[in-house]
Structures are given as structure tokens and as C-alpha cells.
C-alpha angles and dihedrals in degrees: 000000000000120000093194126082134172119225135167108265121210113213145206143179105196151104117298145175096250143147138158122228139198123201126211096272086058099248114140130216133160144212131213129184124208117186114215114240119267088001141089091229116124127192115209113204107185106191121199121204093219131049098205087048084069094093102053084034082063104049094041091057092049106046132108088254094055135078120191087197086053089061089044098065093051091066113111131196112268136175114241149157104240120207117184137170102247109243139163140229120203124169127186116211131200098240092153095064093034091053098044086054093064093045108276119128131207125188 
């Protein structure tokens, strides 16, 4: 089985909330956060150097010690060229059921 793969990349060259970190075993990731234009919503990408490093990653990052928003506000504005894989969300809601239980009826 083939490991590569091709997919349209979006691209960026701006300011971002970024930094890189190294843990104690020396192992490097980074995270970068992109805000997402007219909205308050923010996308963490934390990066790891290392594939087989994903699993420690993981469980530093969800320990009791450690505090994902902590690494967060160490980020600092930096200047880079983003490449990421395009990709959509899409969500549906229940607004049916949410409206008709504030009174408001659909046939």
C-alpha cells in the first residue's frame, strides 16, 4: 500500500500565533494558531516533528500537568508561509426540535 498521497493545499503568507516547543526528551512539535476571518473561532494545529513522537505528544498534552491553553498563550506572533491540506466542516443542528421547543411550530 502506498503511504503518499497528493491533495490540494491551501496556502498563506501571513501573521500568526505560532511557536515551536521541545520536551525533556528532546522531541519538537509545534503549534500554530490560525484565526478564521470575521469570527472568534480559532484552529490549533499542534505539529509534532516526529510521527512516532504522537503518542507521548498525546498524553503530554492531556495530562493533569499540562495545560493546552498554557501552550497556547506562549504562542507569539510570527511571519510564515502556511501550507495545509484543504478540508471542510460541516455540522448539521436540530433546529426543528430546538425551535418547537420555544413555541414555534412547523408543519
Amino acid at each position: 500500500m502506498d503511504k503518499n498521497s497528493t491533495v490540494d493545499m491551501m496556502f498563506q503568507r501571513s501573521t500568526q500565533d505560532y511557536a515551536k516547543f521541545f520536551d525533556e526528551d528532546g522531541q519538537t512539535f509545534e503549534m500554530l494558531k490560525l484565526g478564521y476571518t470575521q469570527s472568534d473561532t480559532k484552529l490549533v494545529f499542534v505539529i509534532p516533528y516526529n510521527t512516532s513522537f504522537l503518542p507521548t505528544l498525546f498524553n503530554h498534552l492531556t495530562s493533569k500537568g499540562t495545560k493546552i491553553s498554557q501552550l497556547i498563550e506562549r504562542l507569539e506572533p510570527t511571519e510564515l508561509d502556511i501550507y495545509i491540506p484543504k478540508f471542510k466542516v460541516e455540522s448539521e443542528v436540530p433546529i426543528k426540535s430546538a425551535l418547537q421547543q420555544v413555541s414555534i411550530a412547523f408543519d
